[in-house]
N, C-alpha and C positions, 0 to 999 in steps of 0.2 A: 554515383552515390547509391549505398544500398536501402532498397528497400524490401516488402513482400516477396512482390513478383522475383526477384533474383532468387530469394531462399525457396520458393515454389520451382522454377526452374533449376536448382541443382540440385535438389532433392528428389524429383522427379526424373533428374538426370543420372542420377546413380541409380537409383533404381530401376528405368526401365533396361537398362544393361546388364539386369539377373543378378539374381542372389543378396542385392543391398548394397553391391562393392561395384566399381569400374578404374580399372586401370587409368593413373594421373593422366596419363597422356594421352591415354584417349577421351577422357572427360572433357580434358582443355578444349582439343577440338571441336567436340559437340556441342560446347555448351557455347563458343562463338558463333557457331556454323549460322544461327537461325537467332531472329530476334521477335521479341514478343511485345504487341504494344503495351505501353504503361510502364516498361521495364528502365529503368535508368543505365547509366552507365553499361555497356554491354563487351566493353573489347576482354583483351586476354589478362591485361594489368587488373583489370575492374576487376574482373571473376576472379583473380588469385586473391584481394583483397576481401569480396565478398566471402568468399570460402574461409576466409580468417576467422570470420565475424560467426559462421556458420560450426566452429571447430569452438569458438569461447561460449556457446551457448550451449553445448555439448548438442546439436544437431548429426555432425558427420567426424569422423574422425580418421588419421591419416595411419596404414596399417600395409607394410611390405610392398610401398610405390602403391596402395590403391586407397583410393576412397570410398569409406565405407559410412552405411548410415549406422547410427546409432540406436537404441531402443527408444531412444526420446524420438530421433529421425524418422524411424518407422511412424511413429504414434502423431506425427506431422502430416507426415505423407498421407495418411489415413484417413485424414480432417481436411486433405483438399476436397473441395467440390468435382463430381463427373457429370461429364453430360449423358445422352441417353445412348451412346455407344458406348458406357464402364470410360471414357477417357477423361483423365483428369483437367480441369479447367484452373490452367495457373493464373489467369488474372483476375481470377473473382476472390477477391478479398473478404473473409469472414469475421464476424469479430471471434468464434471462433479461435480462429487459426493469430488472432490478433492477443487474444488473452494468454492462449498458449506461450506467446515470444514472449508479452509482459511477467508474466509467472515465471519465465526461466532467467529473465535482465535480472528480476526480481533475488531469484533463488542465489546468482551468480555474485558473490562480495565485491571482486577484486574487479567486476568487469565495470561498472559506472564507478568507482572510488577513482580509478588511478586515470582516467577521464575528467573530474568534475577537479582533480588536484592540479589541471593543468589551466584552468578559470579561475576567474575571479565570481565568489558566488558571496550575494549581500542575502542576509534574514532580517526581512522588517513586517511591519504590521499593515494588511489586507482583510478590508472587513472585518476585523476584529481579532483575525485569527491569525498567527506565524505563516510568513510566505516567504518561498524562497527562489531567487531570483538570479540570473547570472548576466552579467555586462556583456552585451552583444559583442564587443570589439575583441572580447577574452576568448569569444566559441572558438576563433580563429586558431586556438592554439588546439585545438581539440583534432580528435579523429571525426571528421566531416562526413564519411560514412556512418557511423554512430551516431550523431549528431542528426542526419538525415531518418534514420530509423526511427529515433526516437520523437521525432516529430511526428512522423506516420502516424507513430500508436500515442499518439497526443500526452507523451510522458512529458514535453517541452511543448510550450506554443509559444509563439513570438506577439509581446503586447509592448508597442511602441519602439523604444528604444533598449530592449532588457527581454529575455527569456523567461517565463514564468516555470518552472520546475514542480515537477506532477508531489503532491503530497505521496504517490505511491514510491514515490524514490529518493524524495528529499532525506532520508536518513542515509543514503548514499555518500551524502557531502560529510566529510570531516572536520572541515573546518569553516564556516563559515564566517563571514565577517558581520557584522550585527551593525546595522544601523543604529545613529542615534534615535534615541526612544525620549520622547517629551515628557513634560508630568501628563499633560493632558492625554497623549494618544495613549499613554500608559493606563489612566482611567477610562478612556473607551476603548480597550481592550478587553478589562474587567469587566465591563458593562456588557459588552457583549458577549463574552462566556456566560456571564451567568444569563442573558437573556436566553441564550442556546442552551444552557442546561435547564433552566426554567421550562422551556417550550419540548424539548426531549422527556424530562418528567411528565407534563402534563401528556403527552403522547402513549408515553409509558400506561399511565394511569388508564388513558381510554383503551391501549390494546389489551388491557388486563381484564378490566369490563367489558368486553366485548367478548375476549376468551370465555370467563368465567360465564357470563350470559348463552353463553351458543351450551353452555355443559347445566343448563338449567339450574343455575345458582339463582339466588332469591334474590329481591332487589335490595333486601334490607342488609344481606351480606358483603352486594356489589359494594354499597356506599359506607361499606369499613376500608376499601382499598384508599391508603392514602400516604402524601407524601414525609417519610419520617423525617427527610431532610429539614424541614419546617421546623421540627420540636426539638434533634438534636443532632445536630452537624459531624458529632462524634463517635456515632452510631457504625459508619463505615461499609454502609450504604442508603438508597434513596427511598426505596418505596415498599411499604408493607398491604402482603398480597398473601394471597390462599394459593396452593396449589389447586385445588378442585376436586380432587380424587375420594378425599374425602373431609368436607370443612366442618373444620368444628371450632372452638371459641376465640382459641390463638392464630395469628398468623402463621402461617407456614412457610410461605415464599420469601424471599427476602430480596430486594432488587436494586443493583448499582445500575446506575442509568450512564450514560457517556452517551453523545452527544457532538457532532463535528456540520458544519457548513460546507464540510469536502465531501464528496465521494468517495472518497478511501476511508475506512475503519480505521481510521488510530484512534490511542487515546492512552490518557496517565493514569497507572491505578498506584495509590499511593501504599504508604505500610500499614497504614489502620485498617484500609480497605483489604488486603491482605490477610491482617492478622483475624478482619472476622471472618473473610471468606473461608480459611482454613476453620475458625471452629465451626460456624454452621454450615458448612462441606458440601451435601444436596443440596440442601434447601438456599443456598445462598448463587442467584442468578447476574452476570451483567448482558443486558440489555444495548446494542450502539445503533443508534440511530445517526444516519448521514445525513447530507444535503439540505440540514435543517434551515428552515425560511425561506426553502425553495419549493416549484412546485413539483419533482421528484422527492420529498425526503420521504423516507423510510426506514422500517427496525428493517438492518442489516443484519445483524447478526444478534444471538442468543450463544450465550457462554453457558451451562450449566457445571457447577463444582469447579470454579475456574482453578482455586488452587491446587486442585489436581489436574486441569488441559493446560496449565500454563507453568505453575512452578512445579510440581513435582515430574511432569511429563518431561520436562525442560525444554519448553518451547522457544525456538530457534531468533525468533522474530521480536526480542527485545532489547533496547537500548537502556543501560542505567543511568540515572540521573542520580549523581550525588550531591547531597547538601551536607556540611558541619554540623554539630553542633557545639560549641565549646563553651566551657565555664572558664573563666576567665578572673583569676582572685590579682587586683592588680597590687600594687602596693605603695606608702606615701613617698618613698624614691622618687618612682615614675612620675605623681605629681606633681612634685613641686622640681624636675627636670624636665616637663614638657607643659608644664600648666603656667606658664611666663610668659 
């Protein structure tokens, strides 16, 4: 089964053979000859596999019978650990070297899609929030080395009977299968978004006052930051704030709060929220706070002029969600042919 240490070890292994490249065949050799603890799967079937997994991440690539590393491969290799003789330490594991592999699964479309199509994956409700989940008896059909990776870097962890699937990939899946959804768990769903947008706002709020405060804003200024969500939901964002620079009567700052109980930054920004971000361009901020209700949450990230980092940049990392809207003029045919 692949894990780290194999990709540390063949990266390593092309490399210390000069120039980034080593002849297939003598790679094979070397890279059986020796094993290293921690390392799974070690024979020659294992490494040609591994090297697969290592070629779909654009790691190393295959070039006139030799294997070569790639500029990602390099920038790998780079971020192994040495000890104090300069020699690389392939079993020390970094997160690191850990976030690098998640960011490239991540970058890669095609490499979890045509994986996750050969499971069975259910989307139902977890603490409030969509979770997405695959039938233990279905991994079976998967590539098991991938499977085993992805466990490593905690995209998968196994709870009970069922896989839980990392929010950093779950857009990966195409097709999910939806649990049945109650009236009830459907109202504590709502309940709980808005308690996590509630508790994101008021967050929001204190790190603004805090901001504003360390830049020697007055206190009767601070306690104009407040939440606009409150007075008008159609506004199309959450919070009115000053930038600092220089305050004067009006607000300046303008702030969509998002808000998730995952560690991973997603979140839905809708067309309202759009259409204003685009008219007030600087001054309109979103704000994401993660692991809300827990004792790690934190502002993640700051967006500034999203409608220009997001729609006009054309940032890569979005899925559409469409809804209808239809008018609908029926007429007395239909009802008195379906109203009997």
């Amino acid at each position: 089964m692949t894990n780290l240490i194999n990709f540390g070890k063949i990266i390593c292994s092309v490399r210390k053979y000069g120039e980034n490249k080593i002849p297939q065949s003598i790679f094979y050799e070397v890279i059986v000859e020796y094993q290293i603890y921690g390392e799974n799967s070690a024979g020659l079937y294992d490494y040609k596999k591994h090297v697969e997994i290592c070629e779909s991440l654009d790691l190393i690539k295959q070039n006139s019978g030799n294997l070569a590393l790639t500029d990602e491969g390099i920038e790998y290799y780079n971020s192994i650990s040495t000890n104090a003789k300069g020699e690389k330490i392939i079993d020390i594991i970094t997160e690191d070297l850990k976030n690098k592999i998640i960011r490239k699964i991540i970058q890669k479309k095609e490499f979890l899609e045509k994986e996750f199509d050969k499971s069975t994956v259910i989307i139902e409700p977890i603490d409030g929030e969509p979770c997405f989940t695959m039938v233990a008896d279905t991994k079976k059909k998967m590539n098991q080395n991938i499977i085993e990776l992805l466990k490593e870097l905690d995209l998968i962890s196994f709870q009970k009977t069922k896989y839980e699937i990392s929010s950093k990939i779950s857009d990966k899946v195409k097709k999910p299968n939806a649990k049945p959804l109650s009236e009830k768990q459907l109202y504590d769903i709502l309940k709980k978004q808005q308690e996590v947008g509630a508790r994101a706002e008021q967050l929001t709020i204190e790190s603004e006052t805090k901001r504003l405060k360390n830049m020697g804003v007055e206190e009767i200024i601070l306690k104009r930051i407040s939440r606009k969500s409150k007075s008008d939901v159609s506004a199309g964002y959450d919070i009115d704030s000053f930038e600092g620079s220089k305050i004067g009567i009006k607000h300046d700052r303008f702030i969509e709060v998002k808000g998730t109980t995952s560690g991973h930054p997603v979140f839905y920004w809708s067309e309202n929220e759009r259409d204003a971000a685009q008219k007030l361009g600087e001054r309109y901020f979103i704000y994401v706070w993660t692991n809300i209700g827990k004792a790690n949450e934190k502002l993640s990230s700051i967006i500034k002029n999203p409608h220009h980092e997001i729609v006009e940049k054309k940032y890569e990392k979005i899925q559409t969600i469409t809804t209808w809207q239809i008018d609908w003029y029926g007429d007395e045919d239909s009802l008195k042919k379906y109203n009997h």
